[in-house]
TIDORO-54619 format. One record per residue: residue in one letter; x, y, z of N, C-alpha, C in turn; residue number from 1. Coordinates in steps of 0.05 Angstrom, whole numbers. Example, Ala and Ser with C-alpha at 12.3 -4.5 7.8 and 13.67 -1.06 7.14 Angstrom:
# residues 2
  res      nx      ny      nz     cax     cay     caz      cx      cy      cz    n
    A     264    -114     156     246     -90     156     264     -66     156    1
    S     257     -45     142     273     -21     143     258       1     157    2
END
This chain:
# residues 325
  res      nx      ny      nz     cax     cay     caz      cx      cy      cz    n
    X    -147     236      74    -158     216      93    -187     221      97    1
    X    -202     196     102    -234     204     107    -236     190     131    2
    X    -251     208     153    -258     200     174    -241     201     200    3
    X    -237     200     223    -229     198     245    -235     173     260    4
    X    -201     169     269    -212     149     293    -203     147     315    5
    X    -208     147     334    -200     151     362    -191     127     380    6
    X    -167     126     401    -164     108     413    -162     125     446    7
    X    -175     119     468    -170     130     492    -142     128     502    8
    X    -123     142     511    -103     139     503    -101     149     541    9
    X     -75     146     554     -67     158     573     -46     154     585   10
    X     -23     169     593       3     182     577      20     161     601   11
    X       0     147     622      22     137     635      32     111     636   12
    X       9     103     618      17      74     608      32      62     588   13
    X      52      87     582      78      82     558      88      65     578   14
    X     100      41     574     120      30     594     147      41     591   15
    X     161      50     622     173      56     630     205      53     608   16
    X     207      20     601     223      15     583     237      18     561   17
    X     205      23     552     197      37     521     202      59     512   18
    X     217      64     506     228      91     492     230      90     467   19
    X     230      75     451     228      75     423     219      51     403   20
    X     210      64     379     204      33     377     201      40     337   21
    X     212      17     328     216      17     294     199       6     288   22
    X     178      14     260     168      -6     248     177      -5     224   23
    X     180     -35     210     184     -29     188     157     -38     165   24
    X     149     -29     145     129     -33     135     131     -38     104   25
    X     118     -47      88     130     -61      61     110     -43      47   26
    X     113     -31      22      95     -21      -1      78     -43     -21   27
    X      57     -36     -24      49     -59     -38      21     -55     -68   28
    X      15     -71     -90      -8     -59    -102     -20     -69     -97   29
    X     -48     -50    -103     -83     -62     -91     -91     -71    -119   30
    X    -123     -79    -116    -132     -92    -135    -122    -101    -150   31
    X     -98    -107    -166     -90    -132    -187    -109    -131    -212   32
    X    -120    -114    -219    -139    -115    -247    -172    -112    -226   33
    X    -182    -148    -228    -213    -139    -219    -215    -136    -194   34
    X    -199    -142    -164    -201    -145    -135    -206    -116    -130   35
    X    -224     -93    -143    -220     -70    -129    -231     -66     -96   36
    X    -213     -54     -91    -216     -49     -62    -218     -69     -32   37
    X    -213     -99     -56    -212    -119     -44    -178    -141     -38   38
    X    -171    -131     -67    -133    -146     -63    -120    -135     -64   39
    X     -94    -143     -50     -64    -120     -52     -41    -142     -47   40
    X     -25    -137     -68       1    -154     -60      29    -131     -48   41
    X      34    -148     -26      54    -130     -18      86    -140     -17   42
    X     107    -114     -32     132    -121     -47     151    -111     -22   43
    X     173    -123     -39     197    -119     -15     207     -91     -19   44
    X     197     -72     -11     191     -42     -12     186     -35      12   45
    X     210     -12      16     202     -10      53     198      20      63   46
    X     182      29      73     184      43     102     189      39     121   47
    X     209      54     128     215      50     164     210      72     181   48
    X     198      63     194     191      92     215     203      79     243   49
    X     212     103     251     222     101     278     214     128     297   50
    X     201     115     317     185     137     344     198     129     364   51
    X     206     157     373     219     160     402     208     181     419   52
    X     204     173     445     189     188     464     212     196     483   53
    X     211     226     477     230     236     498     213     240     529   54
    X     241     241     543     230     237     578     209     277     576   55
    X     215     292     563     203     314     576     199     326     546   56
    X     181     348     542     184     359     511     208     375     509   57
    X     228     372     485     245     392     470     241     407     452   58
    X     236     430     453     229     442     428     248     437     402   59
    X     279     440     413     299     441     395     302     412     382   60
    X     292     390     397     297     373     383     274     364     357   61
    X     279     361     329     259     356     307     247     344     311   62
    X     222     359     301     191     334     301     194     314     288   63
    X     197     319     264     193     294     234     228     294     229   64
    X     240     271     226     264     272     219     261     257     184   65
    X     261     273     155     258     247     138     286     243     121   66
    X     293     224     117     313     206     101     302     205      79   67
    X     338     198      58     333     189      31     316     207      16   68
    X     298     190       3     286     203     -22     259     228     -14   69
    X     263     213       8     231     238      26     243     261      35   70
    X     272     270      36     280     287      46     269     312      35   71
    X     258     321      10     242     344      -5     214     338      -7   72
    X     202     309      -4     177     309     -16     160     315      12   73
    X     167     310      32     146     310      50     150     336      68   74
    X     123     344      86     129     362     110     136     352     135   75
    X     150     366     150     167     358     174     146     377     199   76
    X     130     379     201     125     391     219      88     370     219   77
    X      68     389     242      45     381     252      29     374     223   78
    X      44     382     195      30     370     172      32     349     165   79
    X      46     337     175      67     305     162      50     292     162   80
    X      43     263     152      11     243     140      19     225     176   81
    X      37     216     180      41     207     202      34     226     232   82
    X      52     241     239      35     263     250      11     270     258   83
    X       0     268     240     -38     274     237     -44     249     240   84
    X     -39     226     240     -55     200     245     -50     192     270   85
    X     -31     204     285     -21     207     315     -38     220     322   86
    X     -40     244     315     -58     253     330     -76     251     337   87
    X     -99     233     307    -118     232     312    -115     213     322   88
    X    -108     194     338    -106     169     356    -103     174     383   89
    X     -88     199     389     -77     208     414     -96     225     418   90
    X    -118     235     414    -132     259     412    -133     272     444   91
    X    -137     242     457    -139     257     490    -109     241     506   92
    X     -87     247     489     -62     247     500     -44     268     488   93
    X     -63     291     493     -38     317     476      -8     314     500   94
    X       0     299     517      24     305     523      44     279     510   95
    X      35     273     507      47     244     488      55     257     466   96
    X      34     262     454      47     282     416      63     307     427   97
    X      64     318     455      91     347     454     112     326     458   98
    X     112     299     460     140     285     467     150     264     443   99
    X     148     265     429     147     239     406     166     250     381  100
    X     178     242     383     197     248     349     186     223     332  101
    X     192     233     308     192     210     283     214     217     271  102
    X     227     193     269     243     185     229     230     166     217  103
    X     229     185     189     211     170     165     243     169     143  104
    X     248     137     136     259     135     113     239     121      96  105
    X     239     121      75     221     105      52     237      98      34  106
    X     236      75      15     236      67     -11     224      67     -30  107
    X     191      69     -16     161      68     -30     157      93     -52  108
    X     150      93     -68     147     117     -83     127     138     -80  109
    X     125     159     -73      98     170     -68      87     182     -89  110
    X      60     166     -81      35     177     -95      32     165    -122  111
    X      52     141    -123      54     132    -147      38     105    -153  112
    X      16     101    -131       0      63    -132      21      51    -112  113
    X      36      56    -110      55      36     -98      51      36     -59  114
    X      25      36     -54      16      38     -26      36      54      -7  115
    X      47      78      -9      57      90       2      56     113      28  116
    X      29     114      27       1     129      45       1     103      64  117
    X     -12      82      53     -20      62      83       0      48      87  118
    X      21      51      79      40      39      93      43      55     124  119
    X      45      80     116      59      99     137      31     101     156  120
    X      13     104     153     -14      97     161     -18      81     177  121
    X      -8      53     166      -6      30     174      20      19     209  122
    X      32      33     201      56      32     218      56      53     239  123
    X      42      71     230      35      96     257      15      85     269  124
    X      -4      76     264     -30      59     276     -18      40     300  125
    X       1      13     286      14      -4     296      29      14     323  126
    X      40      38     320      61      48     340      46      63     360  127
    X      22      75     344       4      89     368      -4      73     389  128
    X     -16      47     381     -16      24     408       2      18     415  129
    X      25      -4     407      42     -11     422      61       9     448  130
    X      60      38     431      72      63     455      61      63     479  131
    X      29      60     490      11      55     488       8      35     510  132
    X      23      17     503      25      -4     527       4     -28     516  133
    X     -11     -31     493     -35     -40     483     -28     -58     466  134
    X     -29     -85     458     -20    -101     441     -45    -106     419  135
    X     -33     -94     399     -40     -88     371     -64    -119     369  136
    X     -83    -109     352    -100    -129     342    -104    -120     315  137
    X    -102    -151     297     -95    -139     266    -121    -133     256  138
    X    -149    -137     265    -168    -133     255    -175    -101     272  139
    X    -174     -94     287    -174     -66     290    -153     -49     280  140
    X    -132     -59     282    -109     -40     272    -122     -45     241  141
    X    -136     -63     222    -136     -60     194    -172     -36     195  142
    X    -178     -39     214    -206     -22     209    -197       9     220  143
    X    -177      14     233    -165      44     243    -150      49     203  144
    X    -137      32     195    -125      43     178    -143      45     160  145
    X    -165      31     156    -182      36     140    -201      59     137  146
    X    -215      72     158    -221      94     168    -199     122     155  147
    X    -172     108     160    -155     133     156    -153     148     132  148
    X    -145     113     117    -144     117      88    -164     111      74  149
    X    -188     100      81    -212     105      64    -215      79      54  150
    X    -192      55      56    -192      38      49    -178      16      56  151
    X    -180      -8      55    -171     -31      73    -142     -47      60  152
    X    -153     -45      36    -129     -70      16    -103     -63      21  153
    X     -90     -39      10     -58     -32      12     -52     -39      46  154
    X     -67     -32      65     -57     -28      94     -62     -65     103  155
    X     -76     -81      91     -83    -108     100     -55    -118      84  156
    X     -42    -113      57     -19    -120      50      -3    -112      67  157
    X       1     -83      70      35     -74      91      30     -94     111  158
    X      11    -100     127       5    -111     158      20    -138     152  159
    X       6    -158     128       9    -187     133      24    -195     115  160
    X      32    -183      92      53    -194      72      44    -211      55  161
    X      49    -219      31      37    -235      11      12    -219      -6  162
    X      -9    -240     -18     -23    -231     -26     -48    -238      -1  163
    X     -70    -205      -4     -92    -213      13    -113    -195       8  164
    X    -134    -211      21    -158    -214      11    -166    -196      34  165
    X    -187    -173      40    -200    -156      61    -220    -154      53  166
    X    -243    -152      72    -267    -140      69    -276    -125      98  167
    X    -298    -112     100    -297    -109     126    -324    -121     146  168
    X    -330    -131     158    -344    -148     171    -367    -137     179  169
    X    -387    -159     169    -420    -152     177    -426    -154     208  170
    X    -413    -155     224    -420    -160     252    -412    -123     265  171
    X    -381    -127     258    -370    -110     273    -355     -86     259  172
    X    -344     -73     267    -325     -51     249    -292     -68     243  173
    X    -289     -83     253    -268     -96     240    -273    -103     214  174
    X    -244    -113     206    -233    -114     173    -223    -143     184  175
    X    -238    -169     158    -226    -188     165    -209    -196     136  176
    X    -186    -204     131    -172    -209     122    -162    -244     117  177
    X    -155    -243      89    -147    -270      94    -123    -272      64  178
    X     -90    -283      77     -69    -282      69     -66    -307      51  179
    X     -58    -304      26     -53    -330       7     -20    -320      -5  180
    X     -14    -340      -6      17    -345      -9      23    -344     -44  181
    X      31    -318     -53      38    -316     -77      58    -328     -86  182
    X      52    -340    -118      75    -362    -126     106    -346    -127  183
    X     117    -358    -112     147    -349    -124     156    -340    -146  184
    X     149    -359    -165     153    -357    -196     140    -344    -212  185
    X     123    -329    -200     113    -298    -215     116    -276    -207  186
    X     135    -263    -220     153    -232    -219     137    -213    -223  187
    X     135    -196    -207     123    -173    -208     143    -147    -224  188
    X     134    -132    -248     151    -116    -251     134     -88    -255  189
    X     149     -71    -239     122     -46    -232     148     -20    -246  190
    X     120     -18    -271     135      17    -285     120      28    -273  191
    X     144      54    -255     135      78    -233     137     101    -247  192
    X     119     117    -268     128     136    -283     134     170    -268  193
    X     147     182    -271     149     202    -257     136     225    -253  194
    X     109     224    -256      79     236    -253      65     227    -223  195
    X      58     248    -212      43     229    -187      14     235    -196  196
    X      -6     215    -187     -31     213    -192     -46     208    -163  197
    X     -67     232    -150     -72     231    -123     -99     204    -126  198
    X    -102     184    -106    -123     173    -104    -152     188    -109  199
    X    -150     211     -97    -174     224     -92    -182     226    -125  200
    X    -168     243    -143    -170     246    -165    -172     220    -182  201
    X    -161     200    -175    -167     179    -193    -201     167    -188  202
    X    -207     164    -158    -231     153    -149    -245     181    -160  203
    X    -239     203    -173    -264     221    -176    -269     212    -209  204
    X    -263     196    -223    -272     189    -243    -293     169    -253  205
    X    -288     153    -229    -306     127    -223    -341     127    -223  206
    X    -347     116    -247    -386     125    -236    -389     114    -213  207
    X    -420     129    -212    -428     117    -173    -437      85    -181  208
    X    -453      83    -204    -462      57    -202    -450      37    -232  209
    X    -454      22    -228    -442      -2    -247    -473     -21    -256  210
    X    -474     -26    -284    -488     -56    -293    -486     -81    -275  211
    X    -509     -90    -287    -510    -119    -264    -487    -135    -284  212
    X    -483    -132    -310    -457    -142    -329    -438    -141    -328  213
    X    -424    -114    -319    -403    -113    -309    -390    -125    -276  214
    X    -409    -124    -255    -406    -132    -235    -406    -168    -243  215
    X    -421    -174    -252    -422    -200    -249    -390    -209    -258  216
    X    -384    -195    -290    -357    -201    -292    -335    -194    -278  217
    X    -337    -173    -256    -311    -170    -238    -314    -189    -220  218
    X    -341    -206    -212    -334    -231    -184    -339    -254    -201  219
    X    -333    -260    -229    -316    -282    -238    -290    -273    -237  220
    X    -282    -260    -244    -253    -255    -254    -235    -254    -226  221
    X    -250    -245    -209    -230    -245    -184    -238    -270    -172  222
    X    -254    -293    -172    -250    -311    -167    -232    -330    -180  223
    X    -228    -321    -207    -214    -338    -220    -187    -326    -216  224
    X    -184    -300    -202    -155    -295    -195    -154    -314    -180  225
    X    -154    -306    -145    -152    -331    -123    -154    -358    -128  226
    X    -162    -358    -160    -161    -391    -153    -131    -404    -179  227
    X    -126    -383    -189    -107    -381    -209     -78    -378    -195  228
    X     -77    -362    -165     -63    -365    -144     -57    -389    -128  229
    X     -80    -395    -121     -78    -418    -105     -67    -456    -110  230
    X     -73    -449    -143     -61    -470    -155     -43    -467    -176  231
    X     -36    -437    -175      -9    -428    -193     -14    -435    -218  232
    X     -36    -429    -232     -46    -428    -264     -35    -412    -282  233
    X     -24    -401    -295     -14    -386    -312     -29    -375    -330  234
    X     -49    -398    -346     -67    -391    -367     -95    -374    -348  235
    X    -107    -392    -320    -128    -382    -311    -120    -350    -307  236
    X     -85    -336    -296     -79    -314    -285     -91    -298    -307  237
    X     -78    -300    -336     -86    -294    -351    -117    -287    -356  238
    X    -129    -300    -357    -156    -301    -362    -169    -280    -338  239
    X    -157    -281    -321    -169    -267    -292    -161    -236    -287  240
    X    -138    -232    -301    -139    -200    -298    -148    -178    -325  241
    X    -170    -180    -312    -186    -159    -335    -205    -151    -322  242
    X    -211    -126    -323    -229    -113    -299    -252     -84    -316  243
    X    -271     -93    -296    -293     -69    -307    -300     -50    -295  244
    X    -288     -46    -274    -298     -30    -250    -282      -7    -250  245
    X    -259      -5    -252    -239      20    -251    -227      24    -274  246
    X    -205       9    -287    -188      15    -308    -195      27    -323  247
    X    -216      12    -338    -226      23    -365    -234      62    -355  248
    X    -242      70    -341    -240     102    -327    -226     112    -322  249
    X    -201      99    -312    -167     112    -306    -152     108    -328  250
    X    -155      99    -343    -140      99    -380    -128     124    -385  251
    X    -145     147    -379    -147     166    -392    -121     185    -367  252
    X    -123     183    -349    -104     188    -331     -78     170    -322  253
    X     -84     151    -335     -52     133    -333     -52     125    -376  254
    X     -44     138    -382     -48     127    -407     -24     100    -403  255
    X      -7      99    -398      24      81    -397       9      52    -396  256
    X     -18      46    -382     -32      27    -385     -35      15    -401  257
    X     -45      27    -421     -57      24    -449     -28      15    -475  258
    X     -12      34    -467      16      39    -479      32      11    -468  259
    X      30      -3    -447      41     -16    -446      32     -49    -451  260
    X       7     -42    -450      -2     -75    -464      -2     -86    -487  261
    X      -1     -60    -500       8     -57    -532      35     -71    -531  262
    X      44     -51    -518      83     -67    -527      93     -81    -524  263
    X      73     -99    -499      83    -119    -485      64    -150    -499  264
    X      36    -145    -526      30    -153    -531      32    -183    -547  265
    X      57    -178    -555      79    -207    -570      95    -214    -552  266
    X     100    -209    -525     113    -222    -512      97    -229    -487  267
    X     117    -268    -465      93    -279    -457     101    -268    -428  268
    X      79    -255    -423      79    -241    -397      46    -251    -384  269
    X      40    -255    -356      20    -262    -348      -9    -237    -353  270
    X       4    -207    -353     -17    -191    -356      -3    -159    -340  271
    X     -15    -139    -347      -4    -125    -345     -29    -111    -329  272
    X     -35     -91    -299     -59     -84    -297     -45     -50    -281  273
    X     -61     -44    -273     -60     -14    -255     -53     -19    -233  274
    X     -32     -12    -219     -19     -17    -186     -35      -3    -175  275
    X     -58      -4    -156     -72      13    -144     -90      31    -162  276
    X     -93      63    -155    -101      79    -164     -88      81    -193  277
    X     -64      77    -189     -42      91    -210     -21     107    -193  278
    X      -9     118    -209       2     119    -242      26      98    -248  279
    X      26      77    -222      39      60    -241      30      34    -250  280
    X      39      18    -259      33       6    -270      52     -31    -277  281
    X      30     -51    -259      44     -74    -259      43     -86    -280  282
    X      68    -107    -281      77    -124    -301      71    -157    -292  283
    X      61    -178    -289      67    -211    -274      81    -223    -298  284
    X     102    -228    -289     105    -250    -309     120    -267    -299  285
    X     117    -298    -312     140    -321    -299     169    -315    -302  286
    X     184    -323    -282     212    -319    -277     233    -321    -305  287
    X     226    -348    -317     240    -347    -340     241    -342    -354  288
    X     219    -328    -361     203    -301    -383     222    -276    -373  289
    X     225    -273    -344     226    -240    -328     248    -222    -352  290
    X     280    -240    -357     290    -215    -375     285    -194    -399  291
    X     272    -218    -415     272    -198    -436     246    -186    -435  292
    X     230    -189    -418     211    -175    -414     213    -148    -400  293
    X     236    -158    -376     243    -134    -367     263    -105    -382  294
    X     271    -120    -398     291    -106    -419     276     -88    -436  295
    X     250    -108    -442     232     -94    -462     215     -69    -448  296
    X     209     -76    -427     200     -50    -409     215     -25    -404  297
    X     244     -37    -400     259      -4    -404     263      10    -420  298
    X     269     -12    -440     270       9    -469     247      18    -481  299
    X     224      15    -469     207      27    -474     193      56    -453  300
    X     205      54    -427     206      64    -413     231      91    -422  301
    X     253      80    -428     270     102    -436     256     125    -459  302
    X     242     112    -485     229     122    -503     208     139    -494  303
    X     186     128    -478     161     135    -492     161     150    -456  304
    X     172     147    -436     159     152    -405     188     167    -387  305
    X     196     194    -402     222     201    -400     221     212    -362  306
    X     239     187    -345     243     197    -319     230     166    -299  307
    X     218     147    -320     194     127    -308     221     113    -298  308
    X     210      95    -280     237      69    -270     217      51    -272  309
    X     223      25    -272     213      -8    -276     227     -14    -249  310
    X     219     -24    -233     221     -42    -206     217     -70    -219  311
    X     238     -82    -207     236    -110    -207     235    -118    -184  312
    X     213    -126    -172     209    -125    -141     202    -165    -131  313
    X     213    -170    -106     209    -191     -96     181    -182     -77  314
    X     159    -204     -78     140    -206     -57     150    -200     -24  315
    X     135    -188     -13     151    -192      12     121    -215      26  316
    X     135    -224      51     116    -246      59     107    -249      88  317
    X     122    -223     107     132    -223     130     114    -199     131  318
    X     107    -176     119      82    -157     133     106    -137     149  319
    X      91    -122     165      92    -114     184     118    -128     207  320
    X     138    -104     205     155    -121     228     167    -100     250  321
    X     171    -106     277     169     -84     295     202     -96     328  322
    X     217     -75     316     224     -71     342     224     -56     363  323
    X     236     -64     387     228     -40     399     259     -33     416  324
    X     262     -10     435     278      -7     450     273       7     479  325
END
């Protein structure tokens, strides 16, 4: 995480009622080829977190409770990624954090591109206010998560669902965002190889500066994404995911990139680009294309990427969803 951010917090304005409260939060990929640090589509891939505030602290009762597949990957104690983003929210409510349990179940894959950091990021943010008594605002809650995680896109996807567009605003420290409705009829298929690849390490490859040639060609290309979206082009999609800013530097750390555009080269798939950072790696293609494309991905996946899975994932469109008790 880079940076700290603080919310004045004070312990008596949990409402009375409120004793718990679920979020559920969707996984999603950033940049799409050229949108770096600017697009993220978010899939029907879930974290759920659930916070409960006990009436007094228990020691005996567990801090971090995690489910499913997180049950070995993550820490259960004051180290947990959630945890620490509590804290740093609560900073001047240390009696709030001796009372707070979490359960973390996930679907999301960690560390694999598949926005699995700002999801949980994203959803502790959301829970630190609402506990809070404070009704969430999506342009601060997207500039807290941004601060957290260093970056806006994956956490502007978990929040609003679909595909979306972030930047962060010349006036203020908010992150303004803006949601476009991905076509139905283009399938996302994401090979998750079983290597994790840390952001930090991928962004340490990246030069500091870029050509006025290359830039110029990443803000055609991502305009001709959004606009390849907006009127559901197939040929423009095509034309639009190809990027100068990151990939061509993470090749070397996701090779499966490279390996897979090859394979996938004779068959008609919309484009194949880097899910985030990495290490995995998306597939678009139209629906009636999706089988044997997808067929062709595992058997190549069984071969060449021994342990990788292919997600055949639905868009999610709903963001961020929250109950409470």
């Amino acid at each position: 995480m880079s940076g700290e951010v603080q919310f004045k917090r004070r312990s008596e304005r949990i409402p009375p009622d409120l004793r718990k409260l679920t979020v559920r939060v969707p996984g999603s990929s950033a940049n799409l080829g050229p949108g770096f640090d600017a697009l993220a589509l978010a899939y029907q891939l879930y974290c759920r977190l659930d916070f409960r505030i006990l009436e007094k602290n228990d020691p005996t009762v567990p801090l971090i409770t995690l489910k499913g597949c997180l049950s070995d990957g993550l820490p259960k104690d004051q180290n947990n990624l959630i945890y620490t983003v509590l804290s740093n929210l609560w900073r001047n409510d240390p009696e709030i954090l001796q009372r707070v349990r979490i359960s973390i179940e996930s679907e999301i894959p960690l560390g694999k591109g598949v926005g699995s950091s700002a999801a949980a990021i994203t959803g502790a943010v959301w829970a630190a206010n609402v506990l809070c008594g404070e009704m969430p605002d999506n342009g601060k809650i997207l500039s807290a998560a941004a601060e957290l995680e260093g970056h806006a896109d994956n956490a502007a996807a978990s929040l609003l669902g679909g595909l979306v567009v972030s930047a962060r605003s010349t006036k203020t420290r908010s992150i303004v965002s803006q949601k476009l409705l991905w076509p139905k009829e283009w399938r996302c298929l994401v090979t998750v190889p079983s290597y994790v690849l840390s952001t930090k390490k991928s962004r340490s490859v990246l030069p500091q500066q870029y050509s006025k040639h290359d830039a110029v060609h990443n803000i055609q290309k991502v305009s001709l994404l959004l606009a390849a979206v907006q009127n559901r082009d197939e040929e423009a999609l095509q034309e639009a995911l190809h990027d100068r800013l990151h990939e061509p530097y993470r090749s070397e750390l996701v090779p499966q990139l490279g390996a897979i555009r090859k394979h996938l080269s004779d068959l008609p798939v919309l484009g194949s680009v880097l899910s985030g950072a990495g290490s995995s790696v998306l597939t678009i293609v139209h629906e009636r294309q999706k089988q044997p494309v997808l067929s062709s991905l595992k058997a190549w996946a069984e071969k060449h990427s021994p342990g990788a899975e292919v997600l055949d994932l639905d868009v999610d469109l709903e963001g961020l969803k929250v109950s409470y008790e």
